[in-house]
C-alpha positions as CSV (number, residue, x, y, z in Angstrom):
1,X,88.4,90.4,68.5
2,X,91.1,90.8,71.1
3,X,94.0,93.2,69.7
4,X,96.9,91.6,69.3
5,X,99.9,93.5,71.1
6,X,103.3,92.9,69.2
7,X,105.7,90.2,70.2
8,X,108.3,91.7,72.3
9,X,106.4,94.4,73.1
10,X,106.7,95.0,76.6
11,X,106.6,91.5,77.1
12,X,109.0,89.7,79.6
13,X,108.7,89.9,83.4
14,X,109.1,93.0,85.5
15,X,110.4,92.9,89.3
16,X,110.2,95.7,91.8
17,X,111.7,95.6,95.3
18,X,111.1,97.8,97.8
19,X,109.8,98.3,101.5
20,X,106.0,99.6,102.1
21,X,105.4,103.0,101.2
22,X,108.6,103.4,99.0
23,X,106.5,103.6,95.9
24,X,106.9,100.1,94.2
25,X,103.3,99.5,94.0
26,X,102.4,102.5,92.2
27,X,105.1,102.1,90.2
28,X,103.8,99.3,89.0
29,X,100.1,100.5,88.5
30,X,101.0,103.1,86.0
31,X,102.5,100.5,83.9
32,X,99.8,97.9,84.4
33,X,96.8,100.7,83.3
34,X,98.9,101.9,80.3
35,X,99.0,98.3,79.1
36,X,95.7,97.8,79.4
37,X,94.9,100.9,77.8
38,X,97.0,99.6,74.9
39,X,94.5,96.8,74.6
40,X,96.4,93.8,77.0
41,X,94.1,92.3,79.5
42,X,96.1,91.9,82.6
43,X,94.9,90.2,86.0
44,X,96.1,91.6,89.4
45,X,96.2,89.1,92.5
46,X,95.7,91.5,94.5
47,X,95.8,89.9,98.8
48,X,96.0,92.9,100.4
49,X,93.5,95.1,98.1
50,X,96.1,97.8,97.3
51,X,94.3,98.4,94.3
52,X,91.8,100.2,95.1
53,X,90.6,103.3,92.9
54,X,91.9,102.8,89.0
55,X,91.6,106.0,86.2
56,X,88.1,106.8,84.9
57,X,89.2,105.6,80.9
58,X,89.5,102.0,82.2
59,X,86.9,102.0,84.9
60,X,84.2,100.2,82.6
61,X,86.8,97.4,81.8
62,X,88.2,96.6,85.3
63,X,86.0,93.7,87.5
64,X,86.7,92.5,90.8
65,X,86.4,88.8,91.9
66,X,87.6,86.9,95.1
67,X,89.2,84.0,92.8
68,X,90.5,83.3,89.3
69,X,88.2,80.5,88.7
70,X,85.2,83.2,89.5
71,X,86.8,86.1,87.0
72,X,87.8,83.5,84.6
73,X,84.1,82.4,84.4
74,X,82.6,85.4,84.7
75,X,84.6,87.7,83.0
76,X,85.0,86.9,79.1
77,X,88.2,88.0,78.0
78,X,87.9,90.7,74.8
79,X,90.8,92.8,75.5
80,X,91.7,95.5,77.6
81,X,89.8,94.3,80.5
82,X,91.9,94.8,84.0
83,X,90.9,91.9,86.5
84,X,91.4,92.8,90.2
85,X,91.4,89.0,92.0
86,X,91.0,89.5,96.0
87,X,92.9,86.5,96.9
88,X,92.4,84.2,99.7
89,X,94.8,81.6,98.5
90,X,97.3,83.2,96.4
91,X,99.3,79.9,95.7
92,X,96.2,78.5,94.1
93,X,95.0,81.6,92.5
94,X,98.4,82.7,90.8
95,X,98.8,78.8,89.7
96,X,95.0,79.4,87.8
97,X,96.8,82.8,86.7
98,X,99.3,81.2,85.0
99,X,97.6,78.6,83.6
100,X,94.7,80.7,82.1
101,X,98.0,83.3,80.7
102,X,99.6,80.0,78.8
103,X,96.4,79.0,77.3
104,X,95.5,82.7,76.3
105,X,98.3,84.2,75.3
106,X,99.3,88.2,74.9
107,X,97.6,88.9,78.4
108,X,99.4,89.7,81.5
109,X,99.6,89.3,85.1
110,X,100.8,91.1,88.6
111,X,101.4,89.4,91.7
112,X,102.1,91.8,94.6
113,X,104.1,90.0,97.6
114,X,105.4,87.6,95.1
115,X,107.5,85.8,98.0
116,X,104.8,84.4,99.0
117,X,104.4,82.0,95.8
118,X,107.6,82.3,94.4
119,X,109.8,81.5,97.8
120,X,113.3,81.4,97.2
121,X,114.1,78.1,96.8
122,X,116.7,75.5,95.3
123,X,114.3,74.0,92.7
124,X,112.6,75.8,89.8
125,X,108.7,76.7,90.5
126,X,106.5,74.1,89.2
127,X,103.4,74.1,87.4
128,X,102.5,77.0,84.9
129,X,104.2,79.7,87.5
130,X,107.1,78.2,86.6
131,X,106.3,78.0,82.7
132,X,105.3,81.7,82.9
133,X,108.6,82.4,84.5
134,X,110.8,81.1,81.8
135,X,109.1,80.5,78.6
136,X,105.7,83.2,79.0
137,X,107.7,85.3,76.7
138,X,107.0,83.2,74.0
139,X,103.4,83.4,74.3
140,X,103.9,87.3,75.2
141,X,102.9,87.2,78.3
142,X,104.1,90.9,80.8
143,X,104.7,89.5,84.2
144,X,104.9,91.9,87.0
145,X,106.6,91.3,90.4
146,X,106.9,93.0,93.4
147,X,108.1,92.0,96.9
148,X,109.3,93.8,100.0
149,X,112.1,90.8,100.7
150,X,114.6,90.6,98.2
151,X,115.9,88.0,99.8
152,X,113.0,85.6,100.3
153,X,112.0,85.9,96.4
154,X,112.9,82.7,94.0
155,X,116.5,83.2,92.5
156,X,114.9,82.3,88.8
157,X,112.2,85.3,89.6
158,X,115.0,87.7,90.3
159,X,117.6,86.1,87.5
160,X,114.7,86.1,84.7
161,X,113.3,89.7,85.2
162,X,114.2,91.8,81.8
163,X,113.3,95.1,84.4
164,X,114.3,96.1,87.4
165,X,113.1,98.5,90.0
166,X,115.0,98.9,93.3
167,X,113.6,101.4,95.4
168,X,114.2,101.4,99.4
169,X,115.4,98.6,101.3
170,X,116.4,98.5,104.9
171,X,116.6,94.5,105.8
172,X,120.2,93.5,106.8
173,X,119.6,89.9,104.6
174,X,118.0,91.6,101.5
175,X,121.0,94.4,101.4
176,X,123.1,91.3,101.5
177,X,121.6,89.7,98.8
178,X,121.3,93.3,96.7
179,X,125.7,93.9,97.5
180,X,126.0,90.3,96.7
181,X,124.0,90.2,93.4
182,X,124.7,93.2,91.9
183,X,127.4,94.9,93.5
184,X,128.3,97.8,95.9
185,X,127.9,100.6,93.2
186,X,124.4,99.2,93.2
187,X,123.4,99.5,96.9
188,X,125.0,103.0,97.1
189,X,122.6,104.1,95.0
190,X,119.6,102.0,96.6
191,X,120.7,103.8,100.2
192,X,120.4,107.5,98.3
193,X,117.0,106.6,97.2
194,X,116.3,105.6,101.2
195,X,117.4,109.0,102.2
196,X,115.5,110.5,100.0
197,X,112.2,108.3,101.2
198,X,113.2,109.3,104.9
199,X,113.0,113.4,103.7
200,X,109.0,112.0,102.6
201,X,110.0,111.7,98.8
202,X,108.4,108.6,97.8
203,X,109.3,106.8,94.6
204,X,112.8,107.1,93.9
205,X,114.5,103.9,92.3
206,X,116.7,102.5,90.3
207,X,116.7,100.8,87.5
208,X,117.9,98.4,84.9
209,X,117.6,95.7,82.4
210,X,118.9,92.6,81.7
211,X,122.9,93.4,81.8
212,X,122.4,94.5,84.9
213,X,125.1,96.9,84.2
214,X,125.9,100.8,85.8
215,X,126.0,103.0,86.1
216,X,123.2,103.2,88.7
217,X,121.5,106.5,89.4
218,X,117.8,106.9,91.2
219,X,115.1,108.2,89.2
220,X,111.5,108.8,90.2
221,X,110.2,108.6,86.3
222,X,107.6,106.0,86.4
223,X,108.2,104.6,82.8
């Protein structure tokens, strides 16, 4: 029987921004393999196979498929497994995602470059992205998000996230969006972490929840 993870429990959805080699992604691996060593199955779309090797205690539970519908069918879901999904067509395959989470229930799901199927737009996602987005939480589903453009991500992606991670970010639009968002205080700190990333100190962020309140200081503590 799958173990059932508490409500509220790390559930909710988790956004980090940040520009290649800032550290976002493995950010977000630690907390993906400590979930699923708690006994959540999580599925990573996974375009631009950045996830590569995974940690030997979780190395018998972790498949890799070039679709959903394949590791959906071929993968039984007990618990704990981690599914790496290579994606060719990542609107289709995080639609599947979603659709398989809402069903299921108490699993979870990253999307890296979540631009790409989550576009900033006027209108709320459709389809089971869009359920996962604002009602997943009720089914305890973890979401996790990251992106390199801030500014090209869905506004109900950013608005929605219970976590934040900031690490660098040098585009004039998504520094915009950061200042206009959240505040000057804010990018300060975001710029600090940038400095630090140009002295080769990958990793520093900030972060915060959902008040979205200072003060804001970087921090390289993965959890």
């Amino acid at each position: 029987m799958k173990p059932r993870i508490k409500a509220g429990t790390g559930s909710g959805i988790s956004l980090s921004v940040g520009v290649s080699g800032s550290g976002k992604t493995f950010g977000i691996k630690q907390q993906v393999y400590r979930a699923v060593s708690s006994g959540m199955s999580v599925v990573v779309i996974d375009r631009l196979h950045e996830w590569r090797a995974v940690p030997r205690a979780i190395a018998d539970r972790t498949g890799v498929f070039d679709s959903v519908r394949e590791a959906i069918v071929k993968k039984p879901d007990k618990g704990g497994n981690l599914t790496l999904v290579r994606s060719r067509d990542m609107e289709v395959d995080a639609e599947r995602v979603c659709q398989w989470a809402m069903r299921t229930g108490n699993v979870g799901i990253a999307i890296s470059e979540a631009h790409r199927v989550l576009a900033n737009r006027a209108v709320l996602p459709r389809g089971a992205l869009g359920d996962v987005l604002t009602s997943g939480r009720h089914r305890n589903i973890r979401l996790w998000l990251d992106t390199q453009r801030l500014a090209l991500l869905s506004k109900t992606a950013t608005e929605q996230a219970a976590n934040v991670r900031v690490y660098t970010i040098v585009g004039d639009r998504d520094k915009s969006v950061l200042k206009t968002t959240w505040g000057t205080a804010l990018l300060a700190a975001v710029e600090e972490c940038g400095a630090k990333l140009a002295r080769g100190e990958a990793g520093w962020h900030v972060r915060f929840g959902p008040s979205r309140l200072g003060p804001y200081r970087p921090t390289r503590k993965v959890f």
